[in-house]
DRENLOVEX-194985 format. One record per residue (C-alpha): residue number from 1; residue in one letter; y negated, x, z. Coordinates in nm, 4 decimals. Last residue first. Layout:
! DRENLOVEX-194985
<NUM, 'A', <Y, X, Z>>,
...
//
This chain:
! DRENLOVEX-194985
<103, 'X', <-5.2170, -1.1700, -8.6391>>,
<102, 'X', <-5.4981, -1.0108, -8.4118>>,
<101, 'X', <-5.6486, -1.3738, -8.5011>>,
<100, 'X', <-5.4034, -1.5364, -8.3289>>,
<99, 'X', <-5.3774, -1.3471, -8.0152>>,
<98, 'X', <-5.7775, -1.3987, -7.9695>>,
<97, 'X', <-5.7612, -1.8232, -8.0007>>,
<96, 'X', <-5.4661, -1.8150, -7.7854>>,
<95, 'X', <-5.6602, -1.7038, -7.4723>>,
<94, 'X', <-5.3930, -1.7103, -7.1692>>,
<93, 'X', <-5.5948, -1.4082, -7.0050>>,
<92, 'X', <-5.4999, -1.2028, -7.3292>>,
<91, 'X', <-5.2334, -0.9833, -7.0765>>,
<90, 'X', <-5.1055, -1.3279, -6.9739>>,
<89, 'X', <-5.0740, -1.4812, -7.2522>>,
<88, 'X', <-4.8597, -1.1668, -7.4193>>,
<87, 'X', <-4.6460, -1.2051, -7.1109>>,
<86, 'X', <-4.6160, -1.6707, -7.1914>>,
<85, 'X', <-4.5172, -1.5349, -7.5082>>,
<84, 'X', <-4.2706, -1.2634, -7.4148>>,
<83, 'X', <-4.1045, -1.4963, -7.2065>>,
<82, 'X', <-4.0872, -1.8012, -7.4152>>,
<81, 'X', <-3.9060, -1.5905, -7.6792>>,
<80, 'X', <-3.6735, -1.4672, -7.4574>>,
<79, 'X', <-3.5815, -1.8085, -7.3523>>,
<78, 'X', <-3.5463, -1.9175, -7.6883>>,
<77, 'X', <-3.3767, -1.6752, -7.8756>>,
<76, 'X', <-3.4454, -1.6668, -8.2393>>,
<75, 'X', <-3.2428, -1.7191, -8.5156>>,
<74, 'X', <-3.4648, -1.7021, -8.8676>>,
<73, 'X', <-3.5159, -1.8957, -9.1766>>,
<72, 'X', <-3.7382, -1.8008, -9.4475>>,
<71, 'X', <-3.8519, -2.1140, -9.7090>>,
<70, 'X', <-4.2179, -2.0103, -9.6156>>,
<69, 'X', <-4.5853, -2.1234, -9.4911>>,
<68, 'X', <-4.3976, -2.2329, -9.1563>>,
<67, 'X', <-4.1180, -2.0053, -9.0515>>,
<66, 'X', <-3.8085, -2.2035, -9.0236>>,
<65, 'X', <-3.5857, -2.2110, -8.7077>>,
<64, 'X', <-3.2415, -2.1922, -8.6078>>,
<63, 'X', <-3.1705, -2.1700, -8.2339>>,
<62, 'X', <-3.0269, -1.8700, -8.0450>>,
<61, 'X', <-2.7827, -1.9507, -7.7609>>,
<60, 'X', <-2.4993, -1.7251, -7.8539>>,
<59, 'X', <-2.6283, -1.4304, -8.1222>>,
<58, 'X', <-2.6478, -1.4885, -8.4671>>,
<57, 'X', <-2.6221, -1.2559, -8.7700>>,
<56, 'X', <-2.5758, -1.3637, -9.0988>>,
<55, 'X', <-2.9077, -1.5165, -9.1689>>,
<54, 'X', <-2.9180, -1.8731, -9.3020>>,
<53, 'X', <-3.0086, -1.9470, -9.6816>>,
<52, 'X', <-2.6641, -1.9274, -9.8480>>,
<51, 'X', <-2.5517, -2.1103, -9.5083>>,
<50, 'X', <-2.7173, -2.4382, -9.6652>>,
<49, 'X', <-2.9254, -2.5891, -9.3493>>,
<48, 'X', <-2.8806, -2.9367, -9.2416>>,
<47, 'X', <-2.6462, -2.8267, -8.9901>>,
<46, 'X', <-2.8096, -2.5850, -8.8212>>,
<45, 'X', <-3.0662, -2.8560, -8.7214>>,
<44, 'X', <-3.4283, -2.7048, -8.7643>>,
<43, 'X', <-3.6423, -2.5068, -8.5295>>,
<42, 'X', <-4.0121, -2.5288, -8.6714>>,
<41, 'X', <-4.1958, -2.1827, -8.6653>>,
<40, 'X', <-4.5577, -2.0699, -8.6277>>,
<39, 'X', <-4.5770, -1.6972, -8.6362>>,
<38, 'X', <-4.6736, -1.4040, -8.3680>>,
<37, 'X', <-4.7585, -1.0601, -8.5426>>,
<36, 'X', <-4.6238, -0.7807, -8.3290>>,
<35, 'X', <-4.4030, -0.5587, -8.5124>>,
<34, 'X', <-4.1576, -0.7422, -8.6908>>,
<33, 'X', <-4.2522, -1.1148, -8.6412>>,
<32, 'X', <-4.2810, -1.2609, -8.2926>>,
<31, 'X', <-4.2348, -1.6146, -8.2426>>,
<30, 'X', <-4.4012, -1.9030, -8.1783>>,
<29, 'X', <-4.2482, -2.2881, -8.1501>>,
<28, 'X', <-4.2470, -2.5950, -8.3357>>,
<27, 'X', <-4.0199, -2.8394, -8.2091>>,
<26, 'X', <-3.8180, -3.0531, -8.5009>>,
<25, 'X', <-3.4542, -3.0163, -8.4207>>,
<24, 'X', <-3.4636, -2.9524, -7.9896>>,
<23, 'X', <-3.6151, -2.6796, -7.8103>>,
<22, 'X', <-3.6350, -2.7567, -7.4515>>,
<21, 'X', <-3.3209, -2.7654, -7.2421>>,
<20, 'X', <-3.3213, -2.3656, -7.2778>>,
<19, 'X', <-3.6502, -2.3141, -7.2945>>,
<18, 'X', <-3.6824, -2.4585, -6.8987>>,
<17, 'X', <-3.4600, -2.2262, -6.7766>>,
<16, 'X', <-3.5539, -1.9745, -6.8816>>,
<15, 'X', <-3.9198, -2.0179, -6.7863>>,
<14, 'X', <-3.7735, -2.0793, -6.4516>>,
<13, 'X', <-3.6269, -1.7716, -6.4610>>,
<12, 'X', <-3.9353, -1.5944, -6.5877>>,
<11, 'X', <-4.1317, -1.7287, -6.3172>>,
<10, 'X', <-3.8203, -1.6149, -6.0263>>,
<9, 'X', <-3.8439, -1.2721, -6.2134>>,
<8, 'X', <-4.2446, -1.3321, -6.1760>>,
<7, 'X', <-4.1816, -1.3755, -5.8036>>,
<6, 'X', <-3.9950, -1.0917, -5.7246>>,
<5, 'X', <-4.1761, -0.8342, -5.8773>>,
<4, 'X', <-4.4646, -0.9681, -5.6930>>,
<3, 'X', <-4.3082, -0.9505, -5.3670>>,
<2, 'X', <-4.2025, -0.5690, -5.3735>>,
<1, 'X', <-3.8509, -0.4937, -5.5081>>,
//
């Protein structure tokens, strides 16, 4: 593993890391759609959500969240989801403004 592999798994960790303690009831976040449209979401409390609305499936240490524009609900996992946003930054030189209006 050369040096720069090294440090963006250290990045990523921290990025980890930092998701985890994060996203609370009430954040809004990004995440990726099917395929590869990014969209605006709110992460909700579990609890305050009918289960004839939530998805089925959840995997440990996903979050609920809402998309905005919609009454859809989705799990997503945080850290994973702060990863491939910060990558998809990174390969747009951090411009926002051109990711968004691909989507």
């Amino acid at each position: 593993m050369d040096r720069e592999d090294h440090d963006e798994e250290y990045r990523n960790a921290d990025v980890a890391k930092q998701s985890e303690a994060a996203l609370k009831p009430g954040d809004v976040t990004w995440i990726k759609l099917r395929g590869t449209s990014w969209w605006p979401a709110q992460v909700v409390d579990e609890k305050a959500v009918s289960s004839s609305v939530k998805p089925r499936k959840r995997t440990s240490g996903e979050v609920l969240v809402r998309l905005y524009g919609t009454y859809e609900y989705s799990y997503v996992d945080p850290v994973k989801r702060q990863i491939e946003f910060e990558n998809v930054l990174k390969k747009h030189n951090g411009n926002q403004r051109e990711i968004f209006e691909k989507a």
